[in-house]
DRENZA-23626 format. One line per field, with one value per residue (C-alpha): residue number from 1; residue in one letter; x, y, z. Coordinates in nm, 3 decimals, padded with zeros to 5 digits. Layout:
<mardos>
num	NUM; ...
residu	A; ...
xx	X; ...
yy	Y; ...
zz	Z; ...
</mardos>
This chain:
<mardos>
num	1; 2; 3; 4; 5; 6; 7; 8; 9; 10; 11; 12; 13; 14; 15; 16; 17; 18; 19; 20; 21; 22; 23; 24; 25; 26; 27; 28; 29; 30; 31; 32; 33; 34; 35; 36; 37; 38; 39; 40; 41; 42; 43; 44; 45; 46; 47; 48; 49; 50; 51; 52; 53; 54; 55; 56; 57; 58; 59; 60; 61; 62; 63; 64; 65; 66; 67; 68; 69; 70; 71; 72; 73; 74; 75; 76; 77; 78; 79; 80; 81; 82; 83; 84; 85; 86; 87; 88; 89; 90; 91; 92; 93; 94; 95; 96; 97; 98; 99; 100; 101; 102; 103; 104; 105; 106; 107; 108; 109; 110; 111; 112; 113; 114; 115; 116; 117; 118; 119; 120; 121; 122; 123; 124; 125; 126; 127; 128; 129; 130; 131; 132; 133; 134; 135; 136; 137; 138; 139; 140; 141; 142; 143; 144; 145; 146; 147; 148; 149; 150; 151; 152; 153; 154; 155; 156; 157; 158; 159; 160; 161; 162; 163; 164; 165; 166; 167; 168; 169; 170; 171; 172; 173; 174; 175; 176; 177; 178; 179; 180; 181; 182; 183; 184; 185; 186; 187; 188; 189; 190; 191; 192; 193; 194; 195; 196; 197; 198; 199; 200; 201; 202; 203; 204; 205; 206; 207; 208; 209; 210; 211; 212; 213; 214; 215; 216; 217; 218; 219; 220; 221; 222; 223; 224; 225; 226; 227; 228; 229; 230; 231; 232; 233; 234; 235; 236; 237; 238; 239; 240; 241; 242; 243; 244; 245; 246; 247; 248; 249; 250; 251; 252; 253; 254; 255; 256; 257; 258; 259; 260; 261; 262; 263; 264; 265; 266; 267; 268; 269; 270; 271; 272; 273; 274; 275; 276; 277; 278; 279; 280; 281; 282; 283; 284; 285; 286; 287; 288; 289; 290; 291; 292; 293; 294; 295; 296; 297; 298; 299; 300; 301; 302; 303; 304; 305; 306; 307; 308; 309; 310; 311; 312; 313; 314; 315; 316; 317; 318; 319; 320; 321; 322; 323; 324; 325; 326; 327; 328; 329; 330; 331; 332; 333; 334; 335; 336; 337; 338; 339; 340; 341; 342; 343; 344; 345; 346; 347; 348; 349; 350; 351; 352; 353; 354; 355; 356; 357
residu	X; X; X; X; X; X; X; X; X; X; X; X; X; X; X; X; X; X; X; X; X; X; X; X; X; X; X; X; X; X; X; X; X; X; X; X; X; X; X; X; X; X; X; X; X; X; X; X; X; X; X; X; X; X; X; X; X; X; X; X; X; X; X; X; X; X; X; X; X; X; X; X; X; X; X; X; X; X; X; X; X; X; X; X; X; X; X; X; X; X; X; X; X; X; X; X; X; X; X; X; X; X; X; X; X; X; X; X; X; X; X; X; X; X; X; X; X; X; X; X; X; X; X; X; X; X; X; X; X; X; X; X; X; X; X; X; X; X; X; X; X; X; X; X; X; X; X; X; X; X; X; X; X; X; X; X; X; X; X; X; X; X; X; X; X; X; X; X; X; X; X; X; X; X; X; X; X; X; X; X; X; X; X; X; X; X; X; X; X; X; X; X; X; X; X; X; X; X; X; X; X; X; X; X; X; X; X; X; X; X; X; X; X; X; X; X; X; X; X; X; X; X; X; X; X; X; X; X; X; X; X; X; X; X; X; X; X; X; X; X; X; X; X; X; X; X; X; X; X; X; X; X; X; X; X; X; X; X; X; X; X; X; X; X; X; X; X; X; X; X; X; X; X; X; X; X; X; X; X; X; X; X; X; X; X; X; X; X; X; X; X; X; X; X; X; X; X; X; X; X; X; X; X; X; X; X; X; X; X; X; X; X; X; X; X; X; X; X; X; X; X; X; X; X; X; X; X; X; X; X; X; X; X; X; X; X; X; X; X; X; X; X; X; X; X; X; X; X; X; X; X; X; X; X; X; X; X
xx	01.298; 00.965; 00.661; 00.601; 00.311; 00.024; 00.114; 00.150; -00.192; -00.366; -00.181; -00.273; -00.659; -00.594; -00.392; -00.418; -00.280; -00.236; -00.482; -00.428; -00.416; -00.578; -00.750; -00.691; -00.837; -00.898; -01.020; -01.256; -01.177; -01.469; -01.292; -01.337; -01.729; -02.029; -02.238; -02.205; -02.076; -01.717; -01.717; -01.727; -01.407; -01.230; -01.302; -01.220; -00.873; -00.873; -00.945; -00.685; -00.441; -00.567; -00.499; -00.119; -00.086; -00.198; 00.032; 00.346; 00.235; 00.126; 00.283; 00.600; 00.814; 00.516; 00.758; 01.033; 00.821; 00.509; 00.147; -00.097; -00.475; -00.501; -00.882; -01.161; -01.536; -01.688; -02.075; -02.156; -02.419; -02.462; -02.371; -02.031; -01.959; -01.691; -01.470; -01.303; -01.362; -01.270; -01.130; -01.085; -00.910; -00.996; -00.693; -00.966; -00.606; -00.258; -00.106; 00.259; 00.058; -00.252; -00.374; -00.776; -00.902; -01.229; -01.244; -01.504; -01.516; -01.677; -01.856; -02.076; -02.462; -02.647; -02.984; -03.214; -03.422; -03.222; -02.988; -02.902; -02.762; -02.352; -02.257; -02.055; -02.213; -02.072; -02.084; -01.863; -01.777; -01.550; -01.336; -00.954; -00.692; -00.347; -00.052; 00.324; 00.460; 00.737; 00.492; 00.319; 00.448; 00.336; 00.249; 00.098; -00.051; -00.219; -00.608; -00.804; -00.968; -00.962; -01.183; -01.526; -01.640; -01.259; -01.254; -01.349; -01.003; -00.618; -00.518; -00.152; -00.191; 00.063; -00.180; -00.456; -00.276; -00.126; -00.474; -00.697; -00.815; -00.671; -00.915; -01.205; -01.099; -01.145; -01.148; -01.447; -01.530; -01.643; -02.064; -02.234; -01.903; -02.034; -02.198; -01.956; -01.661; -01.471; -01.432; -01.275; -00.939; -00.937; -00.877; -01.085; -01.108; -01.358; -01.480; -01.630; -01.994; -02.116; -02.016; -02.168; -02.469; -02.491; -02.447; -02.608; -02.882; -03.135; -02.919; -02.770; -02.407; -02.500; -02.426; -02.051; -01.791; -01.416; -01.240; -00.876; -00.772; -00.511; -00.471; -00.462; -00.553; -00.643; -00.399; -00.413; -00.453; -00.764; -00.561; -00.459; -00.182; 00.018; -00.046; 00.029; -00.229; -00.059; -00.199; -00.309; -00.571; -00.721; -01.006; -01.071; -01.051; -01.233; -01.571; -01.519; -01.706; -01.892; -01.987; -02.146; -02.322; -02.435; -02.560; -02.694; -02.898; -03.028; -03.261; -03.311; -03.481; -03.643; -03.741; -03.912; -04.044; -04.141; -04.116; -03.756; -03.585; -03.737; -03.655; -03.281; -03.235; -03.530; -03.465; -03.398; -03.027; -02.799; -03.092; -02.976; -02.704; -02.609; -02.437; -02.278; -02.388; -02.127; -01.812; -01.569; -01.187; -00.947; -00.599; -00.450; -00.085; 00.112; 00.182; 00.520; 00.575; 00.642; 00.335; 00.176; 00.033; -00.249; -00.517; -00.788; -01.114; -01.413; -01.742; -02.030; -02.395; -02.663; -02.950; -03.116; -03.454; -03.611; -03.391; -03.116; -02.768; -02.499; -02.138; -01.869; -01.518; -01.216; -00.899; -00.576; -00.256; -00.131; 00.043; -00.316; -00.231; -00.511; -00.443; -00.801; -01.139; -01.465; -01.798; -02.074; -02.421; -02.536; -02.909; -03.052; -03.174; -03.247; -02.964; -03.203; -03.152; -02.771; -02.769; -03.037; -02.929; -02.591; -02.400; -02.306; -01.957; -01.962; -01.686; -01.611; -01.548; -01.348; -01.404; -01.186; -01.352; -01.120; -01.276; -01.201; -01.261
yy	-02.072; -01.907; -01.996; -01.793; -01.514; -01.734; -02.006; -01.850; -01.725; -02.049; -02.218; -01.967; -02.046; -02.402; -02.334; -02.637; -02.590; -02.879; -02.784; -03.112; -03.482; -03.543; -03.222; -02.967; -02.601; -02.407; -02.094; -02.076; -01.769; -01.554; -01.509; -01.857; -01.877; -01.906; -01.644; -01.653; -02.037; -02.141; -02.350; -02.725; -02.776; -02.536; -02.711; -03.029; -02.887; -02.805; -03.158; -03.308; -03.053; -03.151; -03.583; -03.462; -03.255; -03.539; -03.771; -03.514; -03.440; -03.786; -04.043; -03.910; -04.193; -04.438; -04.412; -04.242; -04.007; -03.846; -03.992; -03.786; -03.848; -04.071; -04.081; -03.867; -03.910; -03.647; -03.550; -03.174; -03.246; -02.849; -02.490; -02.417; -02.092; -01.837; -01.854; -02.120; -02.424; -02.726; -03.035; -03.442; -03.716; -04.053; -04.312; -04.608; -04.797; -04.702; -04.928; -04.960; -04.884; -04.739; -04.555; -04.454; -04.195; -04.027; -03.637; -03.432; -03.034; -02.905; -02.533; -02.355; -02.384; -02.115; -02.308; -02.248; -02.543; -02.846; -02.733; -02.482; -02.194; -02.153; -02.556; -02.750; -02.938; -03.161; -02.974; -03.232; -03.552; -03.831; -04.066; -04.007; -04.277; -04.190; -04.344; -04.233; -04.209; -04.432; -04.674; -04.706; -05.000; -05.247; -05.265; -05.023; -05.095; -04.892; -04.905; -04.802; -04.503; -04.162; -03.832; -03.903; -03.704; -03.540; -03.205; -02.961; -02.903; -02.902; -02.619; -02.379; -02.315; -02.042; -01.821; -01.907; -01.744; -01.456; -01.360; -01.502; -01.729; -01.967; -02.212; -02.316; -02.189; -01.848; -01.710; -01.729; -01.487; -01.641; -01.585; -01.451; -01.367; -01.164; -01.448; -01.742; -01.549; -01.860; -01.877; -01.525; -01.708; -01.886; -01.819; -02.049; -02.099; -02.327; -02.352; -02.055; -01.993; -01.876; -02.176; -02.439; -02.275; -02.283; -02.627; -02.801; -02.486; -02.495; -02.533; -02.850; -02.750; -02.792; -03.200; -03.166; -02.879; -02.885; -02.633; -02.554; -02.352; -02.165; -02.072; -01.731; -01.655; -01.321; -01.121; -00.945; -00.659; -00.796; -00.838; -01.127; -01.348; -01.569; -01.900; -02.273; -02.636; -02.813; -03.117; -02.894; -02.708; -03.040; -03.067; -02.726; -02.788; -03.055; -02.877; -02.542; -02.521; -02.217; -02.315; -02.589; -02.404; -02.131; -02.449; -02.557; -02.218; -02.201; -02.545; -02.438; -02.143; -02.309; -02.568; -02.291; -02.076; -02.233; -01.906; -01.848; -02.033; -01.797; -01.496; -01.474; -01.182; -01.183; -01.524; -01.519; -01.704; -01.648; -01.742; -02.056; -02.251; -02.555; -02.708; -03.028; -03.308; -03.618; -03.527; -03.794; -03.760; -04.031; -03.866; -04.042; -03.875; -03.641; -03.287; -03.161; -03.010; -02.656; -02.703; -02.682; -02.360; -02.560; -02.816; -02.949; -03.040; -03.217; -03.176; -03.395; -03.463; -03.742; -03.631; -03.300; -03.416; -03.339; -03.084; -03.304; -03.343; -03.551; -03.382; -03.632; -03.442; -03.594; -03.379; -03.420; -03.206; -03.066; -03.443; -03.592; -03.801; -03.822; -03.624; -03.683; -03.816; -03.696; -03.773; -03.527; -03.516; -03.199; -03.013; -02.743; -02.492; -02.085; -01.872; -01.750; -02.094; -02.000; -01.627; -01.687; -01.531; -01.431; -01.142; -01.156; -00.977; -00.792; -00.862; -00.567; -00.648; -00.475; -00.435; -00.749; -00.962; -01.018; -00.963; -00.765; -00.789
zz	01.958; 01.961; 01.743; 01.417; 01.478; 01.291; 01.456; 01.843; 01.787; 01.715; 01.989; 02.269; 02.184; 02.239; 02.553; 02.782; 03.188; 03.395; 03.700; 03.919; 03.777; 03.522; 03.531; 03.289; 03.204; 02.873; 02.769; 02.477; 02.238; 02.156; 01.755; 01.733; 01.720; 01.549; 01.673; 02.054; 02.065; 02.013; 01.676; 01.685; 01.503; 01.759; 02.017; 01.851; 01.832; 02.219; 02.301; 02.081; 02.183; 02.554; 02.437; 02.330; 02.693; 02.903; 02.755; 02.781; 03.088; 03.242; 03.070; 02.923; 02.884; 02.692; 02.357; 02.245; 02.017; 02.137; 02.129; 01.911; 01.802; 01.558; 01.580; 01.771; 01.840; 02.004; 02.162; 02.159; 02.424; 02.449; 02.339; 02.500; 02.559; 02.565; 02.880; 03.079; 03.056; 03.272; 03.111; 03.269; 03.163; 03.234; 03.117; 02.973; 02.803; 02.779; 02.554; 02.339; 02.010; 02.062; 02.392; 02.441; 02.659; 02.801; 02.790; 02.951; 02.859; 03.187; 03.199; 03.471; 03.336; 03.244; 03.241; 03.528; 03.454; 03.465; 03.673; 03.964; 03.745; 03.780; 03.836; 03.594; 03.366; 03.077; 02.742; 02.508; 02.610; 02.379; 02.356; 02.165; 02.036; 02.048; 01.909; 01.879; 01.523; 01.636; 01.756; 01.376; 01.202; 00.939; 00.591; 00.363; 00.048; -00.229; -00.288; -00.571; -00.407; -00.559; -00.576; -00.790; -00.954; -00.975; -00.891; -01.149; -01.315; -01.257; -01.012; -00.988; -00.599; -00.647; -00.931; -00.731; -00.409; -00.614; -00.836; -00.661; -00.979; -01.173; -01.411; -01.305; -00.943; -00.727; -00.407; -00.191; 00.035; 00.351; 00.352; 00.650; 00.836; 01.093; 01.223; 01.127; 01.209; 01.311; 00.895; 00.912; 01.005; 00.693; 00.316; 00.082; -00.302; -00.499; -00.840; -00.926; -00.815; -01.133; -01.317; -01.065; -01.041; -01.447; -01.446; -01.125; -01.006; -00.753; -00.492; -00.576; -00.515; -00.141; -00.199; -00.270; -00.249; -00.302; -00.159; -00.105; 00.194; 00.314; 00.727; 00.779; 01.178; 01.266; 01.497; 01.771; 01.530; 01.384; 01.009; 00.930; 00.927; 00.708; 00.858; 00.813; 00.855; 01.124; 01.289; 01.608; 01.310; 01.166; 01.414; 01.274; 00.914; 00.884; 01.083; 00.879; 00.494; 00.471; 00.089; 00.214; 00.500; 00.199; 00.006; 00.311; 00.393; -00.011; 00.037; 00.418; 00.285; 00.004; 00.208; 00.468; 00.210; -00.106; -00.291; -00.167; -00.475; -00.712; -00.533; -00.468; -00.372; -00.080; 00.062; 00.419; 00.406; 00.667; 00.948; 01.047; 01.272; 01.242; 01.539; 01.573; 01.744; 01.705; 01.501; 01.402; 01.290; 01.175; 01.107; 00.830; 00.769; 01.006; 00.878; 00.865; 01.238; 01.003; 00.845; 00.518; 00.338; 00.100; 00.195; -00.034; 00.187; -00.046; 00.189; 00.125; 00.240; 00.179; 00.302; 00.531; 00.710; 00.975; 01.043; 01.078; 00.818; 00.767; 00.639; 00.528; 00.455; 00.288; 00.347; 00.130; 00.087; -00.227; -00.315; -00.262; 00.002; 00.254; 00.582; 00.758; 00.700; 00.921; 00.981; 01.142; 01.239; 01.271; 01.320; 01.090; 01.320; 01.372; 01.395; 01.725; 01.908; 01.910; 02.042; 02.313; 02.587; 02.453; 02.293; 01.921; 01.856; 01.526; 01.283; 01.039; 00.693; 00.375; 00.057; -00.020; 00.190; 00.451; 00.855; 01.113; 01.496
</mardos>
């Protein structure tokens, strides 16, 4: 039975061929980056989706239901880049339960310093626990954890898809698409802008943002699609909040330019990248294999110094059951230090917001 459209088009960019074993290749998709670099959560998606095609492909009989990532920590050691890319495996413990491995996402350099220019280097490397759902047994027991503050107000998921409001919530165009068009291939709603920025100002909606967000991959017509979260997409979820990167880039420009708070409309937002360094998932409930249309991400930070951040995102599903919890560092730098030496597609946008390749 073939795939649905949205979901055939996510699953091609996370395409993983056996090459020899343990050895596996990938092609980075250029409508999956920021600027000229394939975004972080992207290719936290082709690794995982590389963990589930080892074990299919290597150790097939381990359970009788497969192994999938039940937690990821990954190194962006440098800027990948559009293209193939060569993936390894290294089997560190294959186990009943839980199974660890070592993944290496290989490109040629393009640095004619360190190294002679067109010979693999390492560009992520990380570890990845598996586990098969059959293999998951033992108690479970309620805690006394939930959402504080609680988001800003009950939501109907089905007016907020059908208006595009609904309460306190409204649909957020993605900001600075053309560069972080990557976030083109989503839908996202939040509280509304106006309303946050009455009450908090100065920037200070950059801590925390809820979102929810609906999957909606461009084609291969460049509209796009209705789409589905599925557990290949959580890698991506969980490294994709543009209202936190447009909190982010209001106290980055305040910070550079003192004057930039109190002039809006001048202040040079939309200048800066912020790439990954260490990004850490730990799945916490298996999506339906079909899918789900809603997921609620909140996205927070503690502190930005020295041009340096740390994100913390909580996701949960429309019954608030948590699906996946991540941790990132990530750097605060110029939008420059990503397009050195690279092309920048341009993504056209309408007047509703939604982008175009």
């Amino acid at each position: 039975m073939p795939l649905p459209a949205h979901t055939q088009v996510f699953e091609d960019a996370i395409t993983i061929t056996p090459v020899s074993s343990h050895v596996y290749s990938a092609y980075l998709r250029d409508e999956w980056c920021i600027g000229a670099v394939p975004h972080g959560g992207y290719t936290t998606s082709v690794l995982a989706k590389l963990a589930k095609t080892h074990f299919a492909h290597t150790h097939p009989n381990l359970s009788t239901s497969p192994a999938t990532p039940i937690s990821i920590q990954l190194s962006f050691l440098r800027r990948t880049d559009v293209g193939p890319a060569l993936l390894t495996v290294e089997d560190m413990k294959i186990g009943a339960r839980t199974s660890t491995i070592h993944v290496l996402l290989k490109q040629r350099s393009k640095s004619k310093f360190k190294k002679e220019e067109g010979e693999e280097e390492v560009k992520v490397a990380g570890y990845i626990t598996l586990s098969p759902a059959a293999a998951e047994t033992g108690i479970t027991a309620q805690t006394s954890w939930a959402l504080y503050p609680p988001p800003p107000g009950p939501v109907n998921l089905r007016a907020l898809a059908s208006t595009g409001r609904d309460g306190a919530w409204v649909r957020i165009p993605a900001p600075f698409v053309q560069f972080r068009r990557a976030a083109a291939n989503v839908e996202f709603y939040g509280p509304d802008p106006a309303r946050l920025e009455a009450e908090a100002g100065d920037g200070r909606r950059a801590i925390m943002v809820d979102q929810w967000a609906r999957f909606r991959p461009l084609g291969p017509d460049g509209k796009p699609l209705e789409g589905c979260w599925t557990d290949d997409t959580i890698g991506f979820l969980v490294d994709m909040f543009p209202m936190m990167l447009d909190g982010f880039d209001v106290i980055s420009s305040a910070a550079q330019d003192p004057n930039a708070a109190a002039q809006k409309g001048n202040s040079p937002r939309g200048t800066f990248w912020y790439p990954t360094v260490t990004l850490n998932v730990d799945y916490k409930k298996r999506l339906p294999v079909e899918g789900v249309e809603w997921l609620y991400s909140r996205v927070q930070t503690k502190a930005v110094k020295d041009g340096r951040t740390d994100i913390d995102v909580t996701v949960l599903d429309e019954s608030g059951d948590i699906v996946a919890l991540s941790t990132q560092v990530g750097l605060v730098v110029s939008a420059s230090r990503n397009l050195a030496g690279r092309d920048l597609k341009k993504v056209k946008v309408d007047a509703q917001g939604k982008a175009n390749l």
